[in-house]
Structure formats: structure tokens, C-alpha cells
N, C-alpha and C positions, 0 to 999 in steps of 0.2 A: 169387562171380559168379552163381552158381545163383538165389542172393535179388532179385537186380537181373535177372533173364528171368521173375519167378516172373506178373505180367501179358504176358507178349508169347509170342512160338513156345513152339511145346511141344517136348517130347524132346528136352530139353539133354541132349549126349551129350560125353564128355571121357574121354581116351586120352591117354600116353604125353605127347610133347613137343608133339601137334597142337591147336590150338586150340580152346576149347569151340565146338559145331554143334548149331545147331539146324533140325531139318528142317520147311519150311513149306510148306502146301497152296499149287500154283500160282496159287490163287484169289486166295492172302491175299499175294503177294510182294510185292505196290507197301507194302502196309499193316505187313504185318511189320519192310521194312525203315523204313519211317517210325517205324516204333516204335523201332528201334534207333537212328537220328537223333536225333528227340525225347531218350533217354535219354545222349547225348553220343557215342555208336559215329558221329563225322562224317570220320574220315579214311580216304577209299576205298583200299585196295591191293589187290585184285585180283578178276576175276572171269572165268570158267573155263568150261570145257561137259567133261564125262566119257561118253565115247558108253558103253551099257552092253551092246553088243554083244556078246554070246560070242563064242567060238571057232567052235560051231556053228551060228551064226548067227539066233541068237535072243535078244531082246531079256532080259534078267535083272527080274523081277516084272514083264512087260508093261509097263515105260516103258524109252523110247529111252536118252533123257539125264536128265543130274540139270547142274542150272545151280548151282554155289556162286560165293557173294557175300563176302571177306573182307574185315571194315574194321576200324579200332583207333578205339580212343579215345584222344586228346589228351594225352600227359603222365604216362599210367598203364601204359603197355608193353603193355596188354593187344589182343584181337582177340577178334572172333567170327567164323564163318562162315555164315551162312543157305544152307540147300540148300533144292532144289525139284527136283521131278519133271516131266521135257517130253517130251511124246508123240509118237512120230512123224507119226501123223498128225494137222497143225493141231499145227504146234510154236509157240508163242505162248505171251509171257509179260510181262508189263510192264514197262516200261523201270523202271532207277532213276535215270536222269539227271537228272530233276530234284533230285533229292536231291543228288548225286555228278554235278556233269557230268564227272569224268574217267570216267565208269562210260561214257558214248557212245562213246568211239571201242574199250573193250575187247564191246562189245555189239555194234556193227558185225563186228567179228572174229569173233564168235560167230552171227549172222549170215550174212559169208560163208564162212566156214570148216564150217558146219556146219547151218544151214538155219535156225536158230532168227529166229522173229521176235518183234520187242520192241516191243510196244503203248503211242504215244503216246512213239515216240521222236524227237528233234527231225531227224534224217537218217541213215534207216536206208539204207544205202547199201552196196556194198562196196568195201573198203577197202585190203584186199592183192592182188585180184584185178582182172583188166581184167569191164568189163562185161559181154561177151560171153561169159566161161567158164562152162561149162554144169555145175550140180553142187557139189556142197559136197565138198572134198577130202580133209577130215579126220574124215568118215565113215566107220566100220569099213567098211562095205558098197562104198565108189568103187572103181570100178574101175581098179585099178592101172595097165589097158592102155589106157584111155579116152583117144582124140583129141581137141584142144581144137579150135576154128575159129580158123585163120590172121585176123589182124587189120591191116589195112595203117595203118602209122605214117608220120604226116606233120604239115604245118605246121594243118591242117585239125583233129589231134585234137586242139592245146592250147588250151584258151581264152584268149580275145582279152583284154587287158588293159593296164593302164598299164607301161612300162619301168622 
């Protein structure tokens, strides 16, 4: 597998029963994973946010989160994982939905659950959460005692449509 990454990410890394990873500059994410496209990696299974918040409240190497991308390719049992590093401030990183549109609604999740946003996504939105909640929840840093704002439900909050 090492020979088929030997043009695309760098620092194939491989361990125990976890898939080979390779970590790519948040610059290169739209391009790395096209790369893995192009070479047959076209079936999405999953993708993820790791806050890298200590205990003491400090980021681990200066970046917040790391975004991994795991997909398989077709027929061969195999996977890889793409990692990238996302800053807390100006969390921003490129969608891969057009590659993987199942990659949108787990990018939305990553999104609301944790602030990142995904450039040149077709509806970046949130997805588990009402509109109005303030915060990303699945931040190390949320405050555990945080009040949400009360939201009145009615015939007015569901959109109008055919029966």
C-alpha cells in the first residue's frame, strides 16, 4: 500500500489493526483527497473531529482539532485515513462532498457539534441542533452548566409543504 501513496500525502503511518494515515497540510485536504479518489479510495465511511484539548486546558502542538477522513476502496477490504490539523481560530477546511456527498451531512455534524467550517459546502447547516443553540457541545472547553435559549414550537416552525 505504501507504493500506491508513494505521489500523494506524506507520512504514511501504520500501527497494530488501524488503518494506514496519512497526515495532510490543511491547505492540501480538497487535493489530497482527490488524490485518493482518482486512485480508486471512492467509498466514504467515515469522518470524525478529535478535540485535542488537554486536561489542562491547552491545546496539544497548538492546534485545536485534527479532522480524519476514512474511506475504502471497492472490492480490496482495504482503507486509509487522511488527517489534518484545524485551528481554533478560523476553523476552516474544505469540504469533500463533492467527491463523497455522504461526507455532507457527517461535515455538517462536525460543524455543529464542534465549530468547524467546511469551504464550498453545498449546505452547511446544523443538523442535530435547533438554530438557535449557542456553541458547539462537543467541545472540550462547553460549558457543562451553559443555558440554552427556550424556543417556542408551533405550527409556524415547520415548513409549508405538499401532504
Amino acid at each position: 500500500m505504501s507504493s500506491a501513496l508513494a505521489d500523494g500525502p506524506t507520512g504514511l503511518s501504520s500501527g497494530g489493526t488501524d488503518p494506514p494515515w496519512a497526515r495532510v497540510p490543511r491547505a492540501a485536504w480538497l487535493s489530497a483527497a482527490s488524490w485518493g479518489w482518482e486512485r480508486g479510495w471512492r467509498s466514504f465511511v467515515d469522518l470524525t473531529v478529535i478535540d485535542r484539548l488537554s486536561p489542562d486546558g491547552r491545546a496539544r502542538d497548538e492546534v485545536r482539532f485534527e479532522l480524519c477522513l476514512l474511506v475504502g476502496a471497492a472490492g480490496v477490504s482495504q482503507r486509509i485515513c487522511l488527517r489534518t490539523f484545524v485551528p481554533l481560530l478560523g476553523p476552516t477546511v474544505s469540504s469533500v462532498a463533492s467527491l463523497w456527498p455522504g461526507a455532507a451531512w457527517f461535515e455538517r455534524e462536525a460543524f455543529d457539534l464542534y465549530g468547524i467550517r467546511f469551504l464550498a459546502h453545498p449546505d452547511l447547516r446544523r443538523i442535530l441542533l435547533y438554530p438557535e443553540f449557542v456553541g458547539h457541545p462537543l467541545r472540550k472547553d462547553y460549558p457543562k452548566d451553559r443555558r440554552q435559549p427556550l424556543v417556542r414550537i408551533g405550527p409556524s416552525c415547520f415548513p409549508r409543504g405538499p401532504a
